[in-house]
N, C-alpha and C positions, 0 to 999 in steps of 0.2 A: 451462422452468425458472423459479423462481424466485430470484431474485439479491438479498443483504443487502449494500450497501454503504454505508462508514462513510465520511465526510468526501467526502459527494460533492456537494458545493454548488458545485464549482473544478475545475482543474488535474487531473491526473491521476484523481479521484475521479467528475468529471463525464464525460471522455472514455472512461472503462471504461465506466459506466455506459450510457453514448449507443450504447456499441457491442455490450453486450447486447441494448438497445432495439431497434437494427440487425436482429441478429438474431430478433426475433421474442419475445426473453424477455422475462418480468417483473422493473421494477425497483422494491426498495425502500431509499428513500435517507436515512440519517440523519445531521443537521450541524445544528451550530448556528447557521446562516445559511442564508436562506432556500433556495428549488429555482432553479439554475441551468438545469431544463430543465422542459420543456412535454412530456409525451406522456400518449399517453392508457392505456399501460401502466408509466406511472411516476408513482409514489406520495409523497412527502416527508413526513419526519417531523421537524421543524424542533423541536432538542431537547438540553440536557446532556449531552452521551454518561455522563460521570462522577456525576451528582446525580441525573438524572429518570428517572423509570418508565421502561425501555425498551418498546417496542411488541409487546402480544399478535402475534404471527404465525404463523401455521401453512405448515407444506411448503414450510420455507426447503432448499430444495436448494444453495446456494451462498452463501460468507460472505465478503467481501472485506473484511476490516480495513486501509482506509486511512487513516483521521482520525491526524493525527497535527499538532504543533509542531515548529518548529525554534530551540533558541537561547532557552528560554522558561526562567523559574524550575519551570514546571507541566509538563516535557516528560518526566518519568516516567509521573506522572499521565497526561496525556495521549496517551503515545505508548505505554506497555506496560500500567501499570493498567487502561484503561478498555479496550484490546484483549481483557485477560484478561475485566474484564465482559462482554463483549458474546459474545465468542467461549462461553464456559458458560450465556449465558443461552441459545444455539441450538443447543449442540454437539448436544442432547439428542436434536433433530428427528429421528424416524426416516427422513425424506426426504432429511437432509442426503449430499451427494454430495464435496463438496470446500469446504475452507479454504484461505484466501490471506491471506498478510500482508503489508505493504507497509511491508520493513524499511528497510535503508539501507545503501550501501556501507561506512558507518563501522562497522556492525557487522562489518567485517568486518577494516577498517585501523587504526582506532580513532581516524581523523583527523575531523577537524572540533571540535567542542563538547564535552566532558568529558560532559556531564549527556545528550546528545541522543546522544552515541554508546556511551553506557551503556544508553539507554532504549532501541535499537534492539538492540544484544547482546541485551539480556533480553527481547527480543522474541524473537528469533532462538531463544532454547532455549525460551521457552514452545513457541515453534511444537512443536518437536519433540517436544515434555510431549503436546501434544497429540496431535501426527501417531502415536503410540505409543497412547494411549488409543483414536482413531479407528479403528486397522488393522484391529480386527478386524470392525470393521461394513463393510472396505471402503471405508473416506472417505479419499481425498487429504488431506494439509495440507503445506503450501511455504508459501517466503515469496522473496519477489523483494527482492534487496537492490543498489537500482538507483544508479547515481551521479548526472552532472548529466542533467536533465529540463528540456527546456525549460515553466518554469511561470511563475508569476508571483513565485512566493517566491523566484525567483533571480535575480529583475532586477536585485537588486545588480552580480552578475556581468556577468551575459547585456549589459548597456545601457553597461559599464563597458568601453571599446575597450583599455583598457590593461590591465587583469584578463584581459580575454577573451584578448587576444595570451597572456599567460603561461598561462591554463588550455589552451590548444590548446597550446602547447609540449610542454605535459605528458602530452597524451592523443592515445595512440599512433595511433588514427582520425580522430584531427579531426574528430570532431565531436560531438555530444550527442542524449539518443533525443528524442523528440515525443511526447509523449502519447497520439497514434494506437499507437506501437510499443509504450507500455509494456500499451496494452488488446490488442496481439495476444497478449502475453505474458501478460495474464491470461485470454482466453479461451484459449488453447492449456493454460494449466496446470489449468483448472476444468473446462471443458467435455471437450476432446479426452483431455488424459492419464489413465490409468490406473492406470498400473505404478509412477510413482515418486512416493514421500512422505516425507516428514521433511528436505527438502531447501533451501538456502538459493541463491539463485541468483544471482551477484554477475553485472551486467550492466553495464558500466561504459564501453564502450568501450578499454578497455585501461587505464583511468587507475589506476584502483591496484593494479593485481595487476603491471602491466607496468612502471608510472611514480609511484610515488607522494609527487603531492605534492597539497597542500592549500589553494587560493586564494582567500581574502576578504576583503573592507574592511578596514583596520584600526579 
C-alpha cells in the first residue's frame, strides 16, 4: 500500500507512519518540519499544507489526515481547512482504499478550546461529507477522536505532577493511549476494516463520555 500522511514529522504522525513502515508499506509524509524518520520506503515532503503545491502522487491507497494545532489563532485553518485540501486533492485516486482523520475528543464534549474544538467538530462532519461521497467506490472514511496521547504537545500536563493527579482522577482507566496504540488503531481502521464508514471513534479512556472534565495550565 501506499500511505499519505499529514503532520508526520512528530508524535502520533511519526509513529503511524513507522508502523506502516513496519509493515512493509509505503510512506509519504507531509509537514512543515523536517522528516523525523529515515527509511528507505519513506518519502518526505517538507511543505505549507495550507499555501504550497501539494505533491503529484499516484496510487495513493490510504490518507491519514493528522497535521493539525492546538490552541492556535490558525486552528481552523489548520486543523479542518487544509484536511479539506489535502483530503479532495487524493480523494480522486482510483486506488484509494480508505480515509482517516485525526479528530479530537472535544469534537465530541466540546471541552478544551473554543476555536480548536470547533475545528475538530467540522472535521468530524466533513468526514462523513466524505465517507457518503466515497461509498460507492467502496472507500472507508472514519475519524478517530482520541483524548489524552502521550506526545509532546501535552507535556504541559504530562510533566505537571499536580495536573496529572487531577487528570487521572478523572479518567476512569488511569491511564492515557501511547502513540504505538493510537497506530494500532489506525492500521486496524485503513488496512483491516471493511465494513464500517462514516464513523467517529471517541477513544479516550473513559474521560469524557464516562467523566468529563477538562485539565490545563491556567
Amino acid at each position: 500500500m501506499n500511505v499519505v500522511i499529514t503532520g508526520a514529522a512528530g508524535g502520533i504522525g511519526s509513529a503511524v507512519a513507522a508502523r506502516f513502515l513496519s509493515l512493509g508499506h509505503t510512506v509519504y509524509g507531509l509537514d512543515r518540519l523536517p522528516a523525523a524518520l529515515t527509511h528507505e520506503n519513506y518519502r518526505h515532503f517538507q511543505l505549507d499544507l495550507k499555501t504550497d503545491p501539494l505533491p503529484a502522487l499516484e496510487c495513493v491507497n490510504v490518507l491519514f489526515n493528522n497535521a493539525g494545532t492546538q490552541n492556535s489563532e490558525d486552528d481552523i485553518d489548520n486543523n479542518l481547512k487544509t484536511a479539506i485540501r489535502v483530503t479532495e486533492a487524493y480523494m480522486a485516486d482510483p486506488s484509494l482504499v480508505s480515509v482517516l482523520f485525526n479528530a479530537s475528543a472535544s469534537a465530541v464534549s466540546g471541552q478544551e478550546f473554543p476555536v480548536y474544538a470547533a475545528s475538530k467538530a467540522g472535521l468530524v462532519g466533513y468526514m462523513k461529507n466524505v465517507a457518503i461521497r466515497l461509498a460507492p467506490r467502496g472507500v472507508t472514511v472514519n475519524a478517530l477522536s482520541l483524548g489524552g496521547v502521550y506526545t509532546p504537545l501535552n507535556d504541559p500536563v504530562v510533566n505537571d505532577p499536580a495536573l496529572w493527579e487531577r487528570i487521572m482522577a478523572v479518567t476512569p482507566l488511569k491511564k492515557w493511549m501511547t502513540t504505538e496504540e493510537v497506530a494500532d488503531w489506525a492500521v486496524f481502521l485503513t488496512l483491516r476494516n471493511r465494513s464500517m464508514s462514516g464513523q467517529n471513534l471517541l477513544i479516550d479512556n473513559g474521560e469524557w463520555d464516562l467523566n468529563s472534565t477538562f485539565v490545563w495550565p491556567e
